[in-house]
N, CA, C and O atoms as a GROMACS GRO file, in nm:
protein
  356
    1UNK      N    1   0.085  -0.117   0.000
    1UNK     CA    2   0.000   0.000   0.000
    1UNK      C    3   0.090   0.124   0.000
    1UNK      O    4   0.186   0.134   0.076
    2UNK      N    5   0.056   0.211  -0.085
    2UNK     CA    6   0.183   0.328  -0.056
    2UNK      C    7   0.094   0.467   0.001
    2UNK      O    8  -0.003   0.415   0.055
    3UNK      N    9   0.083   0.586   0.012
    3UNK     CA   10   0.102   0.698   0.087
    3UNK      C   11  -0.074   0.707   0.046
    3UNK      O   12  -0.157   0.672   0.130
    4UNK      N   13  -0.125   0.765  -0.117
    4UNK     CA   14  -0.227   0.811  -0.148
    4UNK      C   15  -0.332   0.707  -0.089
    4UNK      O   16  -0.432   0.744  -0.027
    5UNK      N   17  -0.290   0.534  -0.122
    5UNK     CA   18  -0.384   0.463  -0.074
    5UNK      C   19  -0.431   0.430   0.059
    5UNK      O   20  -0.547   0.398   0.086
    6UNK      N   21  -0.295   0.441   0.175
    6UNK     CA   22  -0.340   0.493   0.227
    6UNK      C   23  -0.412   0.595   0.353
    6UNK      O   24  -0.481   0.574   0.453
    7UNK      N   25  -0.368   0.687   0.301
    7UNK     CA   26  -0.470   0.857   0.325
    7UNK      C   27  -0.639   0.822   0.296
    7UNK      O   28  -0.729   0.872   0.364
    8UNK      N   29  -0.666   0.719   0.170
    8UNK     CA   30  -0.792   0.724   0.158
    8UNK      C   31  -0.835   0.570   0.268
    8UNK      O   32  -0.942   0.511   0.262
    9UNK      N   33  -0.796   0.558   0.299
    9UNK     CA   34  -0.846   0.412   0.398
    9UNK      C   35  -0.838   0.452   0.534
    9UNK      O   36  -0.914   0.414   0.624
   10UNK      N   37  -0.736   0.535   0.546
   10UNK     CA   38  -0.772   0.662   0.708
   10UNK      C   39  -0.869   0.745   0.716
   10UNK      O   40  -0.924   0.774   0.823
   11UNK      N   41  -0.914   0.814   0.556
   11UNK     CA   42  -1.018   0.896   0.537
   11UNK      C   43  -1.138   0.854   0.588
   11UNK      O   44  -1.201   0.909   0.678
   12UNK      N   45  -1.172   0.736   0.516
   12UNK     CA   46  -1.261   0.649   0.506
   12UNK      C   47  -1.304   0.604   0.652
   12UNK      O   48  -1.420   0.591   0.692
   13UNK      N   49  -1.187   0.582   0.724
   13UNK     CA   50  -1.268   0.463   0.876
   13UNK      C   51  -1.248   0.637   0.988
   13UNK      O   52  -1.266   0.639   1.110
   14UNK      N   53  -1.224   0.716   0.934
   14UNK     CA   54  -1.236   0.826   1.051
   14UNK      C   55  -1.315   0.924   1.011
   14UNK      O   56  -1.370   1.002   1.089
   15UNK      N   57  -1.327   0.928   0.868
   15UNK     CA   58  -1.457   1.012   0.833
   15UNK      C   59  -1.396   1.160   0.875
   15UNK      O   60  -1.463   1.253   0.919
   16UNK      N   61  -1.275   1.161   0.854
   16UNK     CA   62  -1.166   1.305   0.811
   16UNK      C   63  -1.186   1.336   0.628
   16UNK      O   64  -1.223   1.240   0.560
   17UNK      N   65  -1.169   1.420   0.587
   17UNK     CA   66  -1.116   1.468   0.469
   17UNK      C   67  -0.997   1.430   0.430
   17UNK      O   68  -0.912   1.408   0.516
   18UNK      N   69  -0.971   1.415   0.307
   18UNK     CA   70  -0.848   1.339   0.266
   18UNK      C   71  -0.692   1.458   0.291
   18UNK      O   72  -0.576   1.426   0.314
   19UNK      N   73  -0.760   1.616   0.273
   19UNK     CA   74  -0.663   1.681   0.345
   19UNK      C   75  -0.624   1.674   0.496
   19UNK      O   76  -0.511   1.696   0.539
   20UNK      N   77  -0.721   1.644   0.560
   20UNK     CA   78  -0.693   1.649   0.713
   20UNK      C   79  -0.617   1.534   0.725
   20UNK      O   80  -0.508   1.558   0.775
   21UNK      N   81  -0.638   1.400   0.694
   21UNK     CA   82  -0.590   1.303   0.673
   21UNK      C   83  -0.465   1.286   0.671
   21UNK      O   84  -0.418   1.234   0.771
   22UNK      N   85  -0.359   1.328   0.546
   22UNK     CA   86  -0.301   1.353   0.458
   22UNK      C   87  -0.183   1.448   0.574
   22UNK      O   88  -0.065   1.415   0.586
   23UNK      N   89  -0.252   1.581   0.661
   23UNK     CA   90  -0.204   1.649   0.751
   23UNK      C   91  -0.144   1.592   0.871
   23UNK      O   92  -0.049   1.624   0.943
   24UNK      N   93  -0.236   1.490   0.868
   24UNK     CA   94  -0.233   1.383   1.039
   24UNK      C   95  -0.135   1.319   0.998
   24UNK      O   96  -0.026   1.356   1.042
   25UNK      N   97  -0.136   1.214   0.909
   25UNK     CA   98  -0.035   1.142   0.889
   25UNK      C   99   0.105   1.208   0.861
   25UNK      O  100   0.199   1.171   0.932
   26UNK      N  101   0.133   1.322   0.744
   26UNK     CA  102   0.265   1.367   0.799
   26UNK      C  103   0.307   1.415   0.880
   26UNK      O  104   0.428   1.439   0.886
   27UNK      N  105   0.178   1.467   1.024
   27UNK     CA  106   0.259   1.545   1.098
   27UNK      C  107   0.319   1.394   1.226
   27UNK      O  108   0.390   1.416   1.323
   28UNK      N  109   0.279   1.292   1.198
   28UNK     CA  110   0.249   1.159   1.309
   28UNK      C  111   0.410   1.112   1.207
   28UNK      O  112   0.484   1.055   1.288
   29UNK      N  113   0.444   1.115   1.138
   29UNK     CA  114   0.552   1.079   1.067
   29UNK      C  115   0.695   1.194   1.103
   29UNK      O  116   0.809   1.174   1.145
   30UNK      N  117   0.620   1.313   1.064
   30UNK     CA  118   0.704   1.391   1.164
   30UNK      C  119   0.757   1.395   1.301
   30UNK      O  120   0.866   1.431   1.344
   31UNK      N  121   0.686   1.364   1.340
   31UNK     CA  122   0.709   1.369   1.515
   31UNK      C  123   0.774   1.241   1.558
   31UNK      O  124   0.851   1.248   1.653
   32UNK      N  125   0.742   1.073   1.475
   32UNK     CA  126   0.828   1.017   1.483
   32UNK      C  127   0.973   1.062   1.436
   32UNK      O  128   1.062   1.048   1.520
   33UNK      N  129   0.997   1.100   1.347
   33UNK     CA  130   1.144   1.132   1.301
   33UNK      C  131   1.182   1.230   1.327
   33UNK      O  132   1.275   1.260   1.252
   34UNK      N  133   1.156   1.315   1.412
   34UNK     CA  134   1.199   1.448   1.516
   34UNK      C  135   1.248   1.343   1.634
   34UNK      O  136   1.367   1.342   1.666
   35UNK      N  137   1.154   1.257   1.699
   35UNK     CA  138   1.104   1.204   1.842
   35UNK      C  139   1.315   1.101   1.808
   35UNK      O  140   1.415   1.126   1.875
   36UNK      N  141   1.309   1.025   1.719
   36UNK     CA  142   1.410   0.966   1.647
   36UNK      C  143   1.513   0.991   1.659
   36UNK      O  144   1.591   0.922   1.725
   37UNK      N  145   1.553   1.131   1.578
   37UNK     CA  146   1.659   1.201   1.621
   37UNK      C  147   1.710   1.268   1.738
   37UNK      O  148   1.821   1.307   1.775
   38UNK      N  149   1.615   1.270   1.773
   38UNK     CA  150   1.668   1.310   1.948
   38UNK      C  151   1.678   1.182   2.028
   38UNK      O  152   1.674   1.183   2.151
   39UNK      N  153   1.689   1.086   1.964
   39UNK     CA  154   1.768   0.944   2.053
   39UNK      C  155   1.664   0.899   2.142
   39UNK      O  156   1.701   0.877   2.258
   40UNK      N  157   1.552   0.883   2.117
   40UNK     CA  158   1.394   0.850   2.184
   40UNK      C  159   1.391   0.769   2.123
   40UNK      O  160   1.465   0.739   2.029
   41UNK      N  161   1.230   0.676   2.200
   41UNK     CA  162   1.192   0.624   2.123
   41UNK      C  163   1.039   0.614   2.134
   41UNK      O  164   0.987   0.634   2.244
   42UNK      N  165   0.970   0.587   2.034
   42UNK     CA  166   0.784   0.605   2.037
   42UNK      C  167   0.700   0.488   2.066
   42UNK      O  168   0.676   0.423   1.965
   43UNK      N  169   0.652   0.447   2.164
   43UNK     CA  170   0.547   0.389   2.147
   43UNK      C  171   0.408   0.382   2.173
   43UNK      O  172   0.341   0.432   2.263
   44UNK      N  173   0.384   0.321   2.090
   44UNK     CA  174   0.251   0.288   2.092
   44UNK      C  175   0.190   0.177   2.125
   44UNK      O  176   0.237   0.081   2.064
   45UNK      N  177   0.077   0.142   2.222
   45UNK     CA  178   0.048   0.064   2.270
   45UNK      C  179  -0.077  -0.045   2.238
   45UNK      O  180  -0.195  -0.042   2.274
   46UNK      N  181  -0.019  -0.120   2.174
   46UNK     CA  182  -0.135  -0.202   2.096
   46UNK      C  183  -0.074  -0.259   1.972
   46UNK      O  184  -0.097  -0.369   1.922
   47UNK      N  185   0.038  -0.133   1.916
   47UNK     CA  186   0.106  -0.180   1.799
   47UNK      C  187   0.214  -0.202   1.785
   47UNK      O  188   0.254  -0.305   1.730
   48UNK      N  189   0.286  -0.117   1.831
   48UNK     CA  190   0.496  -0.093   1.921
   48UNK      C  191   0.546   0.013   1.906
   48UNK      O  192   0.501   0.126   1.893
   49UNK      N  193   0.656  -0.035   1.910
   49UNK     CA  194   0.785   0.056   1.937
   49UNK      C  195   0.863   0.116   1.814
   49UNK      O  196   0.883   0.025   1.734
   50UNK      N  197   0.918   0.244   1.766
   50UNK     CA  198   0.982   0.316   1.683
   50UNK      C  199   1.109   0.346   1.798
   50UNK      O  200   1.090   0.420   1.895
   51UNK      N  201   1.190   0.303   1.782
   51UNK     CA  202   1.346   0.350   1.847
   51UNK      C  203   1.482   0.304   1.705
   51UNK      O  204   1.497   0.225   1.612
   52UNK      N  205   1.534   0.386   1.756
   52UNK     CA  206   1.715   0.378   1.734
   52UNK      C  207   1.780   0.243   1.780
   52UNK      O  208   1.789   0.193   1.892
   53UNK      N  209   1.839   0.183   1.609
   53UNK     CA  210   1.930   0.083   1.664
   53UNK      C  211   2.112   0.135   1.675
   53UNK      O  212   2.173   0.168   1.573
   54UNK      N  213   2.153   0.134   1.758
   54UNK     CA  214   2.295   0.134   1.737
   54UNK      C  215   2.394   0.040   1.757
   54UNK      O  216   2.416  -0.040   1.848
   55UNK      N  217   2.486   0.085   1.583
   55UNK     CA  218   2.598  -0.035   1.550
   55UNK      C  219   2.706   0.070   1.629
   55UNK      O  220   2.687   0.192   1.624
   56UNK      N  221   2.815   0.015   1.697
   56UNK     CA  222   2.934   0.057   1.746
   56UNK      C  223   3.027   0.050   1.602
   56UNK      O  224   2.998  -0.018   1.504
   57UNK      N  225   3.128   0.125   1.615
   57UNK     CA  226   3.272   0.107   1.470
   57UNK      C  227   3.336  -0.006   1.495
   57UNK      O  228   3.389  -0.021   1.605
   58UNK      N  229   3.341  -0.103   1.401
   58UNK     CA  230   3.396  -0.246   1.422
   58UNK      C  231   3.490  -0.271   1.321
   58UNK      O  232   3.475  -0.194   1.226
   59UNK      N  233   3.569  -0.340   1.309
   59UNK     CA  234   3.655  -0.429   1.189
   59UNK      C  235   3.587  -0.509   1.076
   59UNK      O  236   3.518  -0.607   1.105
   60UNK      N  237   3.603  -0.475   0.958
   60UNK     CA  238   3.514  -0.576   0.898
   60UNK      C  239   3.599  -0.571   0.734
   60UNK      O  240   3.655  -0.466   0.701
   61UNK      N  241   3.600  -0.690   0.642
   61UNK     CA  242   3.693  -0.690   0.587
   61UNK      C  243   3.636  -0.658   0.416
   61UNK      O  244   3.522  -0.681   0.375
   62UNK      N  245   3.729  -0.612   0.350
   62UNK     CA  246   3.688  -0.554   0.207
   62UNK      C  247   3.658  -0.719   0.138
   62UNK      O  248   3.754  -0.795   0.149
   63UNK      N  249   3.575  -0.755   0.094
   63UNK     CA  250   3.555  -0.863   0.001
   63UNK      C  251   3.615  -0.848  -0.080
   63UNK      O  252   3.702  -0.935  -0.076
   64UNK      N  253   3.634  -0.755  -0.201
   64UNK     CA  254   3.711  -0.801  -0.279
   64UNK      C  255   3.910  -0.826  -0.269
   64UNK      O  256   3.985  -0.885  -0.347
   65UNK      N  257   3.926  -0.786  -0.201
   65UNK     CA  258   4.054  -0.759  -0.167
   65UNK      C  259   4.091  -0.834   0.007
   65UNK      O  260   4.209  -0.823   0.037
   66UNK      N  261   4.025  -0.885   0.085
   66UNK     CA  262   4.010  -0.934   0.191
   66UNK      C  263   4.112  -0.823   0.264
   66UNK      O  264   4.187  -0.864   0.352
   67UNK      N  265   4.113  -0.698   0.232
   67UNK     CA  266   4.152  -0.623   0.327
   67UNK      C  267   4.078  -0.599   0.485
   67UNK      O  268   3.960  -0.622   0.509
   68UNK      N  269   4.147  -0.563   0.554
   68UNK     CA  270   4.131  -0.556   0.662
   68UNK      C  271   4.039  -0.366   0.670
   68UNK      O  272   4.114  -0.270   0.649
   69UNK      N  273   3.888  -0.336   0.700
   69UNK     CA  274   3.854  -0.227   0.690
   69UNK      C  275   3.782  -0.180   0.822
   69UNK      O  276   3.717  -0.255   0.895
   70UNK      N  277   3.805  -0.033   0.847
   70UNK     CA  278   3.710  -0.016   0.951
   70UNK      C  279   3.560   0.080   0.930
   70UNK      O  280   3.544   0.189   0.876
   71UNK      N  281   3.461  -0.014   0.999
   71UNK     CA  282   3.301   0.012   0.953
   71UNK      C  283   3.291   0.135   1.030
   71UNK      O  284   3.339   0.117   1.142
   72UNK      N  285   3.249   0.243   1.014
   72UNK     CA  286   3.209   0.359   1.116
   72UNK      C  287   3.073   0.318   1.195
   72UNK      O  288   3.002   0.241   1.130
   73UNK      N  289   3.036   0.346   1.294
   73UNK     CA  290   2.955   0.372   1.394
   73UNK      C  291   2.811   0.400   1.283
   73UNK      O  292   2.811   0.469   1.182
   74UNK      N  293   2.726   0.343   1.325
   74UNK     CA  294   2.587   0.427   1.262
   74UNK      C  295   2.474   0.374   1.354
   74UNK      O  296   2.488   0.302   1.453
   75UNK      N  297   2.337   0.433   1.291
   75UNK     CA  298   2.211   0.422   1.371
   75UNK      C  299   2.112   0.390   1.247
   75UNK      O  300   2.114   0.422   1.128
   76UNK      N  301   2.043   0.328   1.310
   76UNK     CA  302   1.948   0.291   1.206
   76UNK      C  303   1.736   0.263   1.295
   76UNK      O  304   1.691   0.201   1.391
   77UNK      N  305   1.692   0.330   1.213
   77UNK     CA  306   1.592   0.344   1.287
   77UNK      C  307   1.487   0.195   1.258
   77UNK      O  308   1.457   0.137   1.154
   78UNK      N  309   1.447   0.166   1.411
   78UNK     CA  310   1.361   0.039   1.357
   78UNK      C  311   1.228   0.003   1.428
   78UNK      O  312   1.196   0.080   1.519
   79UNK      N  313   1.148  -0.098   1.404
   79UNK     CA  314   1.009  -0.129   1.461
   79UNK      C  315   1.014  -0.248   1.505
   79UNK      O  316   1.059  -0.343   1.440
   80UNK      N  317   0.961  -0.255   1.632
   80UNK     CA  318   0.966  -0.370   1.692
   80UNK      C  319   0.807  -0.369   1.752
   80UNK      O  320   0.773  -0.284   1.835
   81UNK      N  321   0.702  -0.485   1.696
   81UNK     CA  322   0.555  -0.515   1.718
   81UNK      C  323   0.542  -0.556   1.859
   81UNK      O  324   0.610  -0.638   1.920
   82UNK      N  325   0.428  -0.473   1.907
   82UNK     CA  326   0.383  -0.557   2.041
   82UNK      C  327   0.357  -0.678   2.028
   82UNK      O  328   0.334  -0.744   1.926
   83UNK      N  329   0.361  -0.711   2.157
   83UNK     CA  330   0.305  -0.862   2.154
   83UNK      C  331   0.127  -0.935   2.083
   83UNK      O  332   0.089  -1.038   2.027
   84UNK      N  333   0.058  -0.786   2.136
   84UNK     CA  334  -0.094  -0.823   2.099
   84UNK      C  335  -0.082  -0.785   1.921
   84UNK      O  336  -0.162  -0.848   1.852
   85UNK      N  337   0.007  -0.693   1.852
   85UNK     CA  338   0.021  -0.705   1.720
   85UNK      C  339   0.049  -0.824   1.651
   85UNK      O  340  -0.012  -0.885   1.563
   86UNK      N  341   0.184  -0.849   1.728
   86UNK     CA  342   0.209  -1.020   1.672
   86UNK      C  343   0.133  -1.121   1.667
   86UNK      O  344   0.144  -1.225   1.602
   87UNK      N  345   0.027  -1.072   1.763
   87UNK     CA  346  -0.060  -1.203   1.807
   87UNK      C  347  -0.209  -1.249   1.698
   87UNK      O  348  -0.275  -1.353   1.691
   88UNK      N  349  -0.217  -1.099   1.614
   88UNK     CA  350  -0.281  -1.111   1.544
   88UNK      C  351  -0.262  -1.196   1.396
   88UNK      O  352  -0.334  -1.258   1.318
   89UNK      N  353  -0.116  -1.157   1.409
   89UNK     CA  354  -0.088  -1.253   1.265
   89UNK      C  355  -0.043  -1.414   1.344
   89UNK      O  356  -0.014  -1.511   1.274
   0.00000   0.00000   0.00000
């Protein structure tokens, strides 16, 4: 499902306008990825968690050349389902 489809299936079960809609959802997308960058994390209860994963800088080696390389440090943002989400599938 991508963005337009759906705005109209939020429209639809809340009986918002597809602008208001459309408003909600980027500002709920916003605030996760504000909430994100400030090293938080969001949840929601029923569905989960939006937090920060962090990799430390490690050794790791060039494939083609089996050199010896070093990986920098990064973050990567991820979702982890409640239990009653999981439970549905």
């Amino acid at each position: 499902m991508n963005k337009p489809a759906l705005i109209q299936k939020i429209s639809e079960k809340s009986g918002l306008t597809k602008k208001q809609t459309e408003e909600a959802l980027s500002a709920l997308v916003d605030v996760i990825t504000e909430t994100l960058k400030d090293d938080d994390k969001v949840q929601i209860v029923g569905f989960g968690t939006f937090e920060l994963k962090h990799r430390p800088e490690h050794q790791g080696l060039n494939p083609a050349t089996l050199e010896p390389i070093t990986v920098k440090a990064s973050s990567t943002p991820s979702f982890k389902p409640s239990k009653a989400y999981k439970e549905l599938f």
